[in-house]
Backbone atoms as SQL, in Angstrom:
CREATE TABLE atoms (id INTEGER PRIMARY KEY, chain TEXT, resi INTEGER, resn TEXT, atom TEXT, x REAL, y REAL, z REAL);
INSERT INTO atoms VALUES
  (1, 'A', 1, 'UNK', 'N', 55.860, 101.749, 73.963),
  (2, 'A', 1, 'UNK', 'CA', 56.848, 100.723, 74.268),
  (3, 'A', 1, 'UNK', 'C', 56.494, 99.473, 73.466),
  (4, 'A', 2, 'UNK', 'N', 57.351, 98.988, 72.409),
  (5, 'A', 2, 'UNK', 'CA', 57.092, 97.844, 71.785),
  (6, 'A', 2, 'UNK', 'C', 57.182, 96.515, 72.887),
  (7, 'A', 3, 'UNK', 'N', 56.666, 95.536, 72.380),
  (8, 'A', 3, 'UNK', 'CA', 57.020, 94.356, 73.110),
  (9, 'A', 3, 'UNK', 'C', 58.227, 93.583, 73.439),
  (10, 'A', 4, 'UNK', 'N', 59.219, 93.650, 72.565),
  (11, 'A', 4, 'UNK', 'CA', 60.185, 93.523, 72.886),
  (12, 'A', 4, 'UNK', 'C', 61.164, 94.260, 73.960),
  (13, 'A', 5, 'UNK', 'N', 60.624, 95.725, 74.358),
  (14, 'A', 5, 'UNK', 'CA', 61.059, 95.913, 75.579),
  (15, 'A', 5, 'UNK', 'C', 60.358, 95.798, 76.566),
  (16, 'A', 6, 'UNK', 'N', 59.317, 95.119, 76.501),
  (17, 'A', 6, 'UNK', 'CA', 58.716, 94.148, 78.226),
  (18, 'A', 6, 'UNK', 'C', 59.307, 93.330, 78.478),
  (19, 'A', 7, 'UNK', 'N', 59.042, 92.643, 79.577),
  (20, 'A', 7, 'UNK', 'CA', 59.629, 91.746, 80.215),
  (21, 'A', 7, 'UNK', 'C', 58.395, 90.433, 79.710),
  (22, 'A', 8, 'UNK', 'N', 58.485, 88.923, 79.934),
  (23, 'A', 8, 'UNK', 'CA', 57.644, 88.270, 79.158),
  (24, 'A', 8, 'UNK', 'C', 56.381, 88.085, 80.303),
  (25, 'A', 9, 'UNK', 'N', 56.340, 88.409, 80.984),
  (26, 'A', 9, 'UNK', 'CA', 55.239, 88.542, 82.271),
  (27, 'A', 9, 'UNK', 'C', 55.354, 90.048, 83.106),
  (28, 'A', 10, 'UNK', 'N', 54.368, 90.551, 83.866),
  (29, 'A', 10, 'UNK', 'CA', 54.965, 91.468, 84.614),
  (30, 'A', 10, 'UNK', 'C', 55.193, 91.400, 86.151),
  (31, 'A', 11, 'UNK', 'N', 56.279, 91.666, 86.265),
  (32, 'A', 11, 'UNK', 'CA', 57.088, 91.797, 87.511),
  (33, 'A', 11, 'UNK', 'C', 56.180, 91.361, 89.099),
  (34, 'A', 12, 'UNK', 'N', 55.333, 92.090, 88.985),
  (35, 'A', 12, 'UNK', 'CA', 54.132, 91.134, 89.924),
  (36, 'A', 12, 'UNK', 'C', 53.829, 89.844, 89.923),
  (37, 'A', 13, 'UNK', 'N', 53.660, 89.257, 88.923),
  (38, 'A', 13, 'UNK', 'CA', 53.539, 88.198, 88.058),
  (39, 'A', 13, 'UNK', 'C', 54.733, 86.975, 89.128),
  (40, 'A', 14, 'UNK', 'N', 55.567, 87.745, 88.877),
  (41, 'A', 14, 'UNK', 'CA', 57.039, 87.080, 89.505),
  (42, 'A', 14, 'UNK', 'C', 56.663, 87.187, 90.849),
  (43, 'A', 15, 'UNK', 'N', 56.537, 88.295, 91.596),
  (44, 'A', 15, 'UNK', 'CA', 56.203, 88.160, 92.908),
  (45, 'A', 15, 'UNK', 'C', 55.000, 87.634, 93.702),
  (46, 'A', 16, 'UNK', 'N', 54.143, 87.583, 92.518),
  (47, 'A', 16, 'UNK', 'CA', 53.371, 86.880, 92.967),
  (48, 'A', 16, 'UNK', 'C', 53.296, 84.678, 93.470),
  (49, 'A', 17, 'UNK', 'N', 54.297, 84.489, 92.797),
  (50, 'A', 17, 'UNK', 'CA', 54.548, 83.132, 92.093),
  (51, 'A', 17, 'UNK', 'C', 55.678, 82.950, 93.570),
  (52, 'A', 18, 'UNK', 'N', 56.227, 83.865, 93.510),
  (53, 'A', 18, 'UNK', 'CA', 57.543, 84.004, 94.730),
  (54, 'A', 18, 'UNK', 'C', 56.839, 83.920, 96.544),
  (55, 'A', 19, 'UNK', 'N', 55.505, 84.401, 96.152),
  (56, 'A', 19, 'UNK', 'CA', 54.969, 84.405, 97.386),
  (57, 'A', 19, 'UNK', 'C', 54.009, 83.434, 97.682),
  (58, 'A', 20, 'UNK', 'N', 53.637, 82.737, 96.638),
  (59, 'A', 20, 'UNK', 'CA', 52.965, 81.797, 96.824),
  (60, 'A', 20, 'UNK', 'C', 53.809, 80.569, 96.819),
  (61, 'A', 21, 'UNK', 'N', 54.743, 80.700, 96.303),
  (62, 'A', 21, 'UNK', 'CA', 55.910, 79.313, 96.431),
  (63, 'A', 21, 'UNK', 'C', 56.101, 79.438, 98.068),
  (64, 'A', 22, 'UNK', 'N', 56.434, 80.576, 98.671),
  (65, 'A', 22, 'UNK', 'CA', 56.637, 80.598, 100.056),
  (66, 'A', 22, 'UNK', 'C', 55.837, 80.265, 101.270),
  (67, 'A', 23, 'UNK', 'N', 54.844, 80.216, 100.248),
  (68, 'A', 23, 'UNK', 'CA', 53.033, 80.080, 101.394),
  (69, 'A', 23, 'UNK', 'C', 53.489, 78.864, 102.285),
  (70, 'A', 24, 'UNK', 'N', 52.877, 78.665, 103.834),
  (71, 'A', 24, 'UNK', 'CA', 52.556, 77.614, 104.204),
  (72, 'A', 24, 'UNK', 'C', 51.994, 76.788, 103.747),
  (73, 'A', 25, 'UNK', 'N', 50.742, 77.226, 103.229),
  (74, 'A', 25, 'UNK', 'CA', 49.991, 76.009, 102.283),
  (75, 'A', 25, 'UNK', 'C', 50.480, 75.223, 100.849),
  (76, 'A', 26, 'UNK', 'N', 51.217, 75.885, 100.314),
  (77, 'A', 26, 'UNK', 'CA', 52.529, 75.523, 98.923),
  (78, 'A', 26, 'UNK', 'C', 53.568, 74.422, 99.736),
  (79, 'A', 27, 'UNK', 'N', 54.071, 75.265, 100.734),
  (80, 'A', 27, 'UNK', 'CA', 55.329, 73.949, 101.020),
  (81, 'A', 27, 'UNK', 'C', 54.396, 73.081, 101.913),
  (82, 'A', 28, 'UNK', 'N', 53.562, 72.590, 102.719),
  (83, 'A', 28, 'UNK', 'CA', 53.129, 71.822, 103.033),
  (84, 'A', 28, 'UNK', 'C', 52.865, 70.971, 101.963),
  (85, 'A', 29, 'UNK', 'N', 52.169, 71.189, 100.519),
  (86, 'A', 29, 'UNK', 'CA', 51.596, 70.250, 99.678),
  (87, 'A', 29, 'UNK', 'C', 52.692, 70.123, 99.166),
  (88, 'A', 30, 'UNK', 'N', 53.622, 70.912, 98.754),
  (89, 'A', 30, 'UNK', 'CA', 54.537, 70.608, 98.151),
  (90, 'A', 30, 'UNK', 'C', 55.629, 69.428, 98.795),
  (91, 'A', 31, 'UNK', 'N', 55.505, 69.595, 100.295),
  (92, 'A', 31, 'UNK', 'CA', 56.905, 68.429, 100.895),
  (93, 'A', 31, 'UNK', 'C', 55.361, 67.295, 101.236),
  (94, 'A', 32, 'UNK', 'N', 54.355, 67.275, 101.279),
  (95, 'A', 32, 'UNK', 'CA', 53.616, 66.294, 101.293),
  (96, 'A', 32, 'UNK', 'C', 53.559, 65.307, 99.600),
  (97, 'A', 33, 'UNK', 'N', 53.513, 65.743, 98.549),
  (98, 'A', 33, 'UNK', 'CA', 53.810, 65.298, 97.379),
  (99, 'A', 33, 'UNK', 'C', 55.017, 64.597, 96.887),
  (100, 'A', 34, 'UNK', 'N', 56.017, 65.636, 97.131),
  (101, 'A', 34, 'UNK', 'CA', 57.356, 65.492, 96.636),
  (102, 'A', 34, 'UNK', 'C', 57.682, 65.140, 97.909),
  (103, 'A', 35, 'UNK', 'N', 57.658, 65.261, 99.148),
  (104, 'A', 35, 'UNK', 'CA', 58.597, 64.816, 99.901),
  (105, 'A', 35, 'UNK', 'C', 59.753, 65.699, 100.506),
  (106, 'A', 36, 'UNK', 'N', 59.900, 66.954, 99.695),
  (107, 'A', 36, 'UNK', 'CA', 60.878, 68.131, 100.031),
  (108, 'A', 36, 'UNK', 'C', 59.999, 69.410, 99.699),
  (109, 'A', 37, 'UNK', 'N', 61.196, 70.115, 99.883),
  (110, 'A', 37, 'UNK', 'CA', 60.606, 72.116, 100.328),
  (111, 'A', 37, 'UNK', 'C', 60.458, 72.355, 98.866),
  (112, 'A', 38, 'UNK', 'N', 60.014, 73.209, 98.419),
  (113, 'A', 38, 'UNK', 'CA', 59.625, 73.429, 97.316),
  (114, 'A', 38, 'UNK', 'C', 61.103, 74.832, 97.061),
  (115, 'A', 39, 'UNK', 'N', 61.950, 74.843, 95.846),
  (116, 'A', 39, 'UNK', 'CA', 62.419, 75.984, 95.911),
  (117, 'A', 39, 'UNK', 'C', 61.703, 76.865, 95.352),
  (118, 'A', 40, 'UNK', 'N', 62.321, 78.467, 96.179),
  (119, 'A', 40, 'UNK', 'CA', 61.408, 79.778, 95.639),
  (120, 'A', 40, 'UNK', 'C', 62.551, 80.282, 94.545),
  (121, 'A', 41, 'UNK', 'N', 63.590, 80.127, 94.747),
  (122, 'A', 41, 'UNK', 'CA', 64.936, 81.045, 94.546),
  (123, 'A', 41, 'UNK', 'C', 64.668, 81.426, 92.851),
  (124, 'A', 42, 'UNK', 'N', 64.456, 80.759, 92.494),
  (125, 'A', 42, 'UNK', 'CA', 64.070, 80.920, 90.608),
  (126, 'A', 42, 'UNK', 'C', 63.281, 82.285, 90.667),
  (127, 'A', 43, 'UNK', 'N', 62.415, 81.989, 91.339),
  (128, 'A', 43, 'UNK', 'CA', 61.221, 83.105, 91.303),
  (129, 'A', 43, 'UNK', 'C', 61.686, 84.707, 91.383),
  (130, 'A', 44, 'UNK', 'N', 62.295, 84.381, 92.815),
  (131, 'A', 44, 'UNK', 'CA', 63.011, 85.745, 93.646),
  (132, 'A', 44, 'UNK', 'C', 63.768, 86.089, 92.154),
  (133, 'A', 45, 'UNK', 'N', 64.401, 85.541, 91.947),
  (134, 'A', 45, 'UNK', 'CA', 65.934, 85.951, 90.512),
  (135, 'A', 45, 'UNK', 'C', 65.158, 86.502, 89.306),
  (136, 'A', 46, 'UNK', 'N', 63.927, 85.565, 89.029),
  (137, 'A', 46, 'UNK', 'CA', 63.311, 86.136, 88.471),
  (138, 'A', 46, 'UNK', 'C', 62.503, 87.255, 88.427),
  (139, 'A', 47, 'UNK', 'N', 61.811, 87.403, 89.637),
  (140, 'A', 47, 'UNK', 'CA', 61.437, 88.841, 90.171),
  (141, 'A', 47, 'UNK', 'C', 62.749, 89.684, 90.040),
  (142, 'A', 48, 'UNK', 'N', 63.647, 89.707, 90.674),
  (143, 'A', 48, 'UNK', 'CA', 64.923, 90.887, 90.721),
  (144, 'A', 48, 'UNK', 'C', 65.507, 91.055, 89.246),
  (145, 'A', 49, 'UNK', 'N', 65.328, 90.077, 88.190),
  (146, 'A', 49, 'UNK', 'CA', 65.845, 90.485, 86.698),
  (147, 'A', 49, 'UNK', 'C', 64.707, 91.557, 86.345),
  (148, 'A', 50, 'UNK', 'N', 63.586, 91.071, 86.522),
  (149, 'A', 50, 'UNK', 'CA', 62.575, 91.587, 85.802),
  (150, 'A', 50, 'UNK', 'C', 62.399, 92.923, 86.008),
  (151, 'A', 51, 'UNK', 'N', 63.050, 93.169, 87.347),
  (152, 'A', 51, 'UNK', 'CA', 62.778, 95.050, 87.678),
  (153, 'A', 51, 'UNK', 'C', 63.942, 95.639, 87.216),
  (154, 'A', 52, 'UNK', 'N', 65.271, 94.658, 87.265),
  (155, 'A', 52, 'UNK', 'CA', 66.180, 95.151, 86.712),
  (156, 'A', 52, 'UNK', 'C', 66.071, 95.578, 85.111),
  (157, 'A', 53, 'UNK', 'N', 65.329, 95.047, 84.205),
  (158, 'A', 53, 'UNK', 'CA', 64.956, 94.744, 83.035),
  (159, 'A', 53, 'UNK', 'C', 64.376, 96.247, 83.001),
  (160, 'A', 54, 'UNK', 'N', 63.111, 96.415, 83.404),
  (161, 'A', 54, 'UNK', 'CA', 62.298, 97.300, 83.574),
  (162, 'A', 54, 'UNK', 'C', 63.519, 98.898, 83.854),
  (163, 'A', 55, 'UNK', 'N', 64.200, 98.842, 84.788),
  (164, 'A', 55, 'UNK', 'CA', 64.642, 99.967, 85.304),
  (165, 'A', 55, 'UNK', 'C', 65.518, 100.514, 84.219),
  (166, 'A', 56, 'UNK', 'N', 66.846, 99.791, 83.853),
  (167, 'A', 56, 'UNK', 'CA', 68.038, 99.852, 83.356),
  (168, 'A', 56, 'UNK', 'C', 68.071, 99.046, 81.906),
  (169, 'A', 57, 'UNK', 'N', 67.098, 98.539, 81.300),
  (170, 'A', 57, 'UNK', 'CA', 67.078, 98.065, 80.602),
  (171, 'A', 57, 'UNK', 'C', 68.103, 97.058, 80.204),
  (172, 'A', 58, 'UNK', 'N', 69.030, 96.598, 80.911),
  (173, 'A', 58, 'UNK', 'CA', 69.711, 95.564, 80.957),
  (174, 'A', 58, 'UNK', 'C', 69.395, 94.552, 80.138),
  (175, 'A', 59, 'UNK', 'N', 70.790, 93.964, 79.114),
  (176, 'A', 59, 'UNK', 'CA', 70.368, 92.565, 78.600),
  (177, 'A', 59, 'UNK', 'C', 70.648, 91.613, 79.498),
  (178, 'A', 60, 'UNK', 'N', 72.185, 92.130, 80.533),
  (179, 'A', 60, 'UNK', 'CA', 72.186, 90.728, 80.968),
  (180, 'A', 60, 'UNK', 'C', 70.872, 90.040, 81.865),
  (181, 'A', 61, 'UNK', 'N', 69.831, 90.671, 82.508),
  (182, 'A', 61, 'UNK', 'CA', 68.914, 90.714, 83.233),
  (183, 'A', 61, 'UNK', 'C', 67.906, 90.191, 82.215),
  (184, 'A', 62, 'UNK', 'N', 67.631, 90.846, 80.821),
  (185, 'A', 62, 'UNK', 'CA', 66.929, 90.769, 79.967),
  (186, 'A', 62, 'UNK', 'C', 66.984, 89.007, 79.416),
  (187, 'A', 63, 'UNK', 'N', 68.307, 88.826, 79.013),
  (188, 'A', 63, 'UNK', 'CA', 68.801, 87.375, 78.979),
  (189, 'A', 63, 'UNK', 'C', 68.516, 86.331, 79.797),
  (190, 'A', 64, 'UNK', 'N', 68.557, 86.755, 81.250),
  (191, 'A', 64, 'UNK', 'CA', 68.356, 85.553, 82.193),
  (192, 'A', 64, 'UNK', 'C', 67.153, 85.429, 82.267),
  (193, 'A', 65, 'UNK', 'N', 66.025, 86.225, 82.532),
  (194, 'A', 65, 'UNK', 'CA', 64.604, 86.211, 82.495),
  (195, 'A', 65, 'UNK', 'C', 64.209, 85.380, 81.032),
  (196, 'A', 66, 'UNK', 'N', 64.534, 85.670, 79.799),
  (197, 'A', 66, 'UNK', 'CA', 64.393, 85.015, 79.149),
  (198, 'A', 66, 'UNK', 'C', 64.814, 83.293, 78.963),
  (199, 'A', 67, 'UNK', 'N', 65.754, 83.512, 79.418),
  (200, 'A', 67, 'UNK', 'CA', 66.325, 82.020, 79.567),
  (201, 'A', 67, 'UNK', 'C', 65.379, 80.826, 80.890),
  (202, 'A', 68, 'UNK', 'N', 65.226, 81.663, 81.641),
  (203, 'A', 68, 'UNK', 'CA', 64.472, 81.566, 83.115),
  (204, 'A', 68, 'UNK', 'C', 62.929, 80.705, 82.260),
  (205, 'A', 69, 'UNK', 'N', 62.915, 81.975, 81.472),
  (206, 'A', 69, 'UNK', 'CA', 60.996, 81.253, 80.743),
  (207, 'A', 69, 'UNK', 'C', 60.767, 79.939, 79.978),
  (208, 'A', 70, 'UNK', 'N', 62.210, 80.572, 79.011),
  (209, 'A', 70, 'UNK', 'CA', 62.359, 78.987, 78.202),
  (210, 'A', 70, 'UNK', 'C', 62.515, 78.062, 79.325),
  (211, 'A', 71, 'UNK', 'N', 63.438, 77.743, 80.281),
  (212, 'A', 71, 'UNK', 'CA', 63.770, 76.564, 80.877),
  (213, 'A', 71, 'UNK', 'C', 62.242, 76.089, 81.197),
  (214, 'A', 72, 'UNK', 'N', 61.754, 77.308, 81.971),
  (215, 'A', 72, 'UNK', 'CA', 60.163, 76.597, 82.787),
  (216, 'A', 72, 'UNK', 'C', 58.984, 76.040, 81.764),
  (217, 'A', 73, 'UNK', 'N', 59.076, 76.691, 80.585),
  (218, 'A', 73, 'UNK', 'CA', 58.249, 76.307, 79.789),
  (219, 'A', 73, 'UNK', 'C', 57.960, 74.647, 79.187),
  (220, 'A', 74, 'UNK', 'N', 59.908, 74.803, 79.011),
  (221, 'A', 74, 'UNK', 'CA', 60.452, 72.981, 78.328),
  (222, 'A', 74, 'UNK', 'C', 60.068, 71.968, 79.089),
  (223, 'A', 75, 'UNK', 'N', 60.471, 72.774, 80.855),
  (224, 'A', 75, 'UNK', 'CA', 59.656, 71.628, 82.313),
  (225, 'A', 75, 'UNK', 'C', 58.143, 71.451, 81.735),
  (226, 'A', 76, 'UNK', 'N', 57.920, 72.052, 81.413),
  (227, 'A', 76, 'UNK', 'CA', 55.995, 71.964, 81.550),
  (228, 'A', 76, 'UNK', 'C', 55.870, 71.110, 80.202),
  (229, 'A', 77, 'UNK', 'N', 56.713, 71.018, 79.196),
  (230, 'A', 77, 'UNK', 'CA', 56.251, 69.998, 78.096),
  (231, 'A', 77, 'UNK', 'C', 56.948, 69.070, 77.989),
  (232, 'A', 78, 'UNK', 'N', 57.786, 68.544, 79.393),
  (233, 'A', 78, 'UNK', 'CA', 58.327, 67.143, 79.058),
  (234, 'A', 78, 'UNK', 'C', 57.219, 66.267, 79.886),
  (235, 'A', 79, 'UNK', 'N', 56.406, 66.373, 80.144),
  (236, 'A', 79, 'UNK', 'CA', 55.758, 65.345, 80.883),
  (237, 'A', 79, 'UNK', 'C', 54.779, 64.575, 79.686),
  (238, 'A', 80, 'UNK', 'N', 54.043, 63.758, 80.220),
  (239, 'A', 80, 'UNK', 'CA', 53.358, 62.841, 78.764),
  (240, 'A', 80, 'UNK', 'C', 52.302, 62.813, 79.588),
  (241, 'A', 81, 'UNK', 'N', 51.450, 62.461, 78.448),
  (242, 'A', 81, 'UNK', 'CA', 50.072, 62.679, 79.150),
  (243, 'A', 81, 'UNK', 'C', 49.203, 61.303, 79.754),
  (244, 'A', 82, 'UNK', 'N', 48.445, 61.760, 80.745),
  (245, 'A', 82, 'UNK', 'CA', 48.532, 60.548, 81.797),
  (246, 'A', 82, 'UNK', 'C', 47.270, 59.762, 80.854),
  (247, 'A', 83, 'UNK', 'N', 46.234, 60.107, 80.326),
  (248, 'A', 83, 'UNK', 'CA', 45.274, 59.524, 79.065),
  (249, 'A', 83, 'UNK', 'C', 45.884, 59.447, 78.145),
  (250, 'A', 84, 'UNK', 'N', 45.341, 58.253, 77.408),
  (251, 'A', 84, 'UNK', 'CA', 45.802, 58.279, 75.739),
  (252, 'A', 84, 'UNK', 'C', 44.470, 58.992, 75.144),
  (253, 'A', 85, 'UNK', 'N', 44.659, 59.871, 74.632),
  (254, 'A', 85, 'UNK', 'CA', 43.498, 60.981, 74.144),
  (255, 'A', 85, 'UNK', 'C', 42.797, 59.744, 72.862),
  (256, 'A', 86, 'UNK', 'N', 41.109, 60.036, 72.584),
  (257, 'A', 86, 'UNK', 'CA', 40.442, 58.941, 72.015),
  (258, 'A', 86, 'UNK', 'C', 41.030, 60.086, 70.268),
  (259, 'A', 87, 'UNK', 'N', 40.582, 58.990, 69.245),
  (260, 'A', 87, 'UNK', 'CA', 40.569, 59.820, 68.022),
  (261, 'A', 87, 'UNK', 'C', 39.054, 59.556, 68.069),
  (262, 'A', 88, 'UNK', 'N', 38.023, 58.843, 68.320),
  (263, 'A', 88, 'UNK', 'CA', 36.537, 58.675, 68.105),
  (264, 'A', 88, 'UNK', 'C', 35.883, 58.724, 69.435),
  (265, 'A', 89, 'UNK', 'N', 34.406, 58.879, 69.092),
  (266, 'A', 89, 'UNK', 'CA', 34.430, 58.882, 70.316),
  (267, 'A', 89, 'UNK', 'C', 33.869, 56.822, 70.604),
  (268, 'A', 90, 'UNK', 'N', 33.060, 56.493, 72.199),
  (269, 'A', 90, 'UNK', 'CA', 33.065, 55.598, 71.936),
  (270, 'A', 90, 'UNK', 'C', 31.941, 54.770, 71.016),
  (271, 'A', 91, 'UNK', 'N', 31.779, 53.374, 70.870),
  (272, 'A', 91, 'UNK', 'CA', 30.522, 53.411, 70.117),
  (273, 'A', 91, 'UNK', 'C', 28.852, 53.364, 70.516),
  (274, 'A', 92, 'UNK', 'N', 29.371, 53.096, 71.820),
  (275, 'A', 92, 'UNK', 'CA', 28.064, 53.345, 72.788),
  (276, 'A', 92, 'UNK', 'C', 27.991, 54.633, 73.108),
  (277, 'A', 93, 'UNK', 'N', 28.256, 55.739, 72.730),
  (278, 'A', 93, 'UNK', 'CA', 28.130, 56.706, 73.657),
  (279, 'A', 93, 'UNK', 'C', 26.495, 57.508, 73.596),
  (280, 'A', 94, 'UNK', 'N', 25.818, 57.297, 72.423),
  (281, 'A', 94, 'UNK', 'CA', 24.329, 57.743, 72.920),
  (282, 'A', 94, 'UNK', 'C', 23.744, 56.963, 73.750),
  (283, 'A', 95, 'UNK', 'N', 24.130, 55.864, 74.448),
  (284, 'A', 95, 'UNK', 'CA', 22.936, 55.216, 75.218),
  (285, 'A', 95, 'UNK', 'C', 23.187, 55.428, 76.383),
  (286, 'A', 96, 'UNK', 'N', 21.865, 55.443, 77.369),
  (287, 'A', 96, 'UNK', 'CA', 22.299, 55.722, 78.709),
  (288, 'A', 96, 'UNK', 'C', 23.184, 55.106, 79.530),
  (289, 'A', 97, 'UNK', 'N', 23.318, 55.957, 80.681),
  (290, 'A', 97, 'UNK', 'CA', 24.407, 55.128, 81.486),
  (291, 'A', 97, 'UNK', 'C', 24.156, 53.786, 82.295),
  (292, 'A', 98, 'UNK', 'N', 24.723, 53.019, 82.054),
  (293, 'A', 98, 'UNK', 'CA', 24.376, 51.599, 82.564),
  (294, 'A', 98, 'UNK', 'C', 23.088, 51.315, 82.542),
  (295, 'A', 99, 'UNK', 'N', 22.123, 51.318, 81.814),
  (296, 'A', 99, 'UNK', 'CA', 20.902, 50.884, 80.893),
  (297, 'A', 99, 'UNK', 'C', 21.426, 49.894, 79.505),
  (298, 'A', 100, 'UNK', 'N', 20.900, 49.403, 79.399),
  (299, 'A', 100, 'UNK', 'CA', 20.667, 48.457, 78.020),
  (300, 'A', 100, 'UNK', 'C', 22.312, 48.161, 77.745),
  (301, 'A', 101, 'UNK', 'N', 22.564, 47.622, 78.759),
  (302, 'A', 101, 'UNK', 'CA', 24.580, 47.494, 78.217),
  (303, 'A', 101, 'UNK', 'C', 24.488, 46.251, 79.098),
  (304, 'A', 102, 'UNK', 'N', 25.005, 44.883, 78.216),
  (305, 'A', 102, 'UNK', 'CA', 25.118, 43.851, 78.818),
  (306, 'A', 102, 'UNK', 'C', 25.983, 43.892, 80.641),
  (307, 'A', 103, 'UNK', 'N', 25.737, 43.252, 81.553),
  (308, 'A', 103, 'UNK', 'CA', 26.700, 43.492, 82.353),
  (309, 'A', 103, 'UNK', 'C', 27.856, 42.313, 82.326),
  (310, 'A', 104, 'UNK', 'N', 28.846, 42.938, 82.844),
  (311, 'A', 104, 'UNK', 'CA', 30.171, 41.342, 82.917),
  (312, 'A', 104, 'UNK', 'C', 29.852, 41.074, 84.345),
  (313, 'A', 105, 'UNK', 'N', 30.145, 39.439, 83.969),
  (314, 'A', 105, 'UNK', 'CA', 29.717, 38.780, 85.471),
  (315, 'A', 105, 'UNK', 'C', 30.535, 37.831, 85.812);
């Protein structure tokens, strides 16, 4: 079976993600964070394409799972990063920690 007829995770994969979105401990942190329930429904759709994919080889199933990955993926790279990453490092960094470093007063 080439790769192009897998699915881009396997089907467990999905149910696994589906059951842990459902956990008590997920929606507790999740409506403690955000404030609301966390949805599973992506997951489930995604689990049910993916066997559909698998069984019948379906594009339209094949399509939505794919589309399903891109969307989640684009979520995961619009955020910015909470450090501004260094290009050097600093110029003290061989000396010990709070030893021989003037203090501010």
């Amino acid at each position: 079976i080439s790769d192009l007829e897998l699915p881009p995770r396997g089907c467990d994969d999905y149910w696994s993600e589906f059951k842990h979105c459902k956990s008590l401990r997920n929606r507790f942190h999740h409506y403690y964070t955000y404030g609301t329930s966390p949805s599973c429904q992506q997951w489930k759709e995604d689990y049910h394409n993916c066997r559909e994919w698998e069984k019948h080889r379906g594009t339209e199933s094949k399509e939505a799972l794919q589309r399903s990955e891109r969307n989640r993926l684009a979520e995961q790279r619009k955020f910015t990063p909470v450090w501004k990453l260094r290009q050097d490092p600093p110029r003290d960094w061989h000396m010990p920690l709070n030893q021989e470093k003037p203090q501010d007063s």
